[in-house]
RODO-2510 file (C-alpha; in nm, 4 decimals, decimal comma):
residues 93
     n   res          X          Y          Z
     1     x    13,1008    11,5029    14,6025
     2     x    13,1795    11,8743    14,6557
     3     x    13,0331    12,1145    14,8796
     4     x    13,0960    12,4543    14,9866
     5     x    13,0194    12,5225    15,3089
     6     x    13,0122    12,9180    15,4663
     7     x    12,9648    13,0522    15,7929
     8     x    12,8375    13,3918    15,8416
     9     x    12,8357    13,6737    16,1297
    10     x    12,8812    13,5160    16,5160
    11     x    12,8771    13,1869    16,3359
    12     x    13,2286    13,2408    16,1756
    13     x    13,3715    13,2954    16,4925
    14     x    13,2589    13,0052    16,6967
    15     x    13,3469    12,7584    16,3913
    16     x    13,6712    12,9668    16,3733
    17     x    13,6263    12,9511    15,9962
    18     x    13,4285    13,1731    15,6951
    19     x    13,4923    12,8864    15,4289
    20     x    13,5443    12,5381    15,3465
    21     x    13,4967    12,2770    15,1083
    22     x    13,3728    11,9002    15,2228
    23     x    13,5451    11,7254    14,8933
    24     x    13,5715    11,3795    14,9479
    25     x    13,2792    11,1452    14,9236
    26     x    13,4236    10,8833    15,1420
    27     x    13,3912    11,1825    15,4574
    28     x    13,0069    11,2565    15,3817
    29     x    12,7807    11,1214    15,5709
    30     x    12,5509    10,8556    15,4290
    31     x    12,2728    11,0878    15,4828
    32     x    12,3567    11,4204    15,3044
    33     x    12,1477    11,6629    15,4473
    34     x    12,2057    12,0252    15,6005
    35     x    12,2091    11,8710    15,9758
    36     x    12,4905    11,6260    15,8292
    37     x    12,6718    11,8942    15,6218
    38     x    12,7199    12,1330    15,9674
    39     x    12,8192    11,7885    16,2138
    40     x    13,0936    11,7376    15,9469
    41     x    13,2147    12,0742    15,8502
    42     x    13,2094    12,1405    16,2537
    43     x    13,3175    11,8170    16,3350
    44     x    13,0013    11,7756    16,5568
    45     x    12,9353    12,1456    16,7513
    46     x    12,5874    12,1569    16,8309
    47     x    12,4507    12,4093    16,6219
    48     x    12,3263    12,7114    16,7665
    49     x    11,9265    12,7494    16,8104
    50     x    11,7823    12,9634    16,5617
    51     x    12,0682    12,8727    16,3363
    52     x    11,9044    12,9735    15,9750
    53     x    12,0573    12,7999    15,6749
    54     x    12,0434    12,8228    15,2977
    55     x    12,0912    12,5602    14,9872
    56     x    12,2443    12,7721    14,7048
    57     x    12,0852    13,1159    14,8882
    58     x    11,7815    13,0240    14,9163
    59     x    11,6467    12,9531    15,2760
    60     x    11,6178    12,5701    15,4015
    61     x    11,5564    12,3410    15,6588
    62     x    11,7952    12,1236    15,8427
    63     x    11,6450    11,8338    15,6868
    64     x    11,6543    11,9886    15,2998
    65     x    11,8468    11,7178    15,0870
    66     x    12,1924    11,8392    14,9892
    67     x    12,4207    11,7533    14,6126
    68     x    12,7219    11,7420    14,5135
    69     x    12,8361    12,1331    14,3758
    70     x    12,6067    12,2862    14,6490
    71     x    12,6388    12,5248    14,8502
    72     x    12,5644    12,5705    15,2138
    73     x    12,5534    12,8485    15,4260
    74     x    12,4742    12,9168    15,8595
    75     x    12,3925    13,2430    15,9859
    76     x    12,2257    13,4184    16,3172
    77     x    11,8397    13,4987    16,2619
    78     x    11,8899    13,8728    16,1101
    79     x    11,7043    14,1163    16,3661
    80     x    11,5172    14,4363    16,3625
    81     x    11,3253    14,5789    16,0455
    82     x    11,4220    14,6834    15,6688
    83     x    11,5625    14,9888    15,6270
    84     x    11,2472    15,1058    15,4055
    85     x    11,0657    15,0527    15,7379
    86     x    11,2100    15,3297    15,8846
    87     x    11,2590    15,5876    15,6003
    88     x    10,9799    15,5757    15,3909
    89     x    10,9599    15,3609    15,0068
    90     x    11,0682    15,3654    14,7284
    91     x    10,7469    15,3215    14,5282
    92     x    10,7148    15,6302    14,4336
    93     x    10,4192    15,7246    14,6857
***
C-alpha cells in the first residue's frame, strides 16, 4: 500500500514536513482511515482542531476510508471571503 500524504500552511511547520509517502503495508494501521493515515505519518501528534482534510482533493472526514495510491492532504480551515466577494463577478452583470 502507497499513500501520499501532504501537509499544507501552519500544518507543514508543526509536522516539520510538506511531503511523505506511507509505503509499506506492514506500517499501516489495520484500520486505514484519514485519523490513522495522520497518527502514522505524525507518529501520533494530536491533530489540530479544525484540521480539514482531503482524499484525492476532494474534502473528507476523519473517518473517510483510505486505498492504496491515495492521496491525503491536512490544512488550517481557509478564512475570510472569495476574492469575487470583494470586487464584484465575473458573470458578466
Amino acid at each position: 500500500m502507497s499513500i501520499t500524504v501532504k501537509f499544507f500552511a501552519r500544518l507543514r511547520e508543526q509536522v516539520g514536513k510538506a511531503e511523505l509517502i506511507l509505503d509499506d503495508a506492514s506500517d499501516m494501521p489495520s484500520a486505514r482511515d484519514i485519523q490513522s493515515i495522520w497518527n502514522q505519518a505524525t507518529e501520533n501528534m494530536r491533530m489540530p482542531d479544525n484540521t480539514l482534510c482531503a482524499i484525492n482533493m476532494e474534502y473528507s472526514n476523519t473517518d473517510a476510508p483510505v486505498k492504496d495510491g491515495d492521496e491525503v492532504a491536512f490544512f488550517p480551515p481557509v478564512t475570510g471571503g472569495s476574492y469575487l466577494d470583494h470586487h464584484g463577478d465575473h458573470h458578466g452583470s
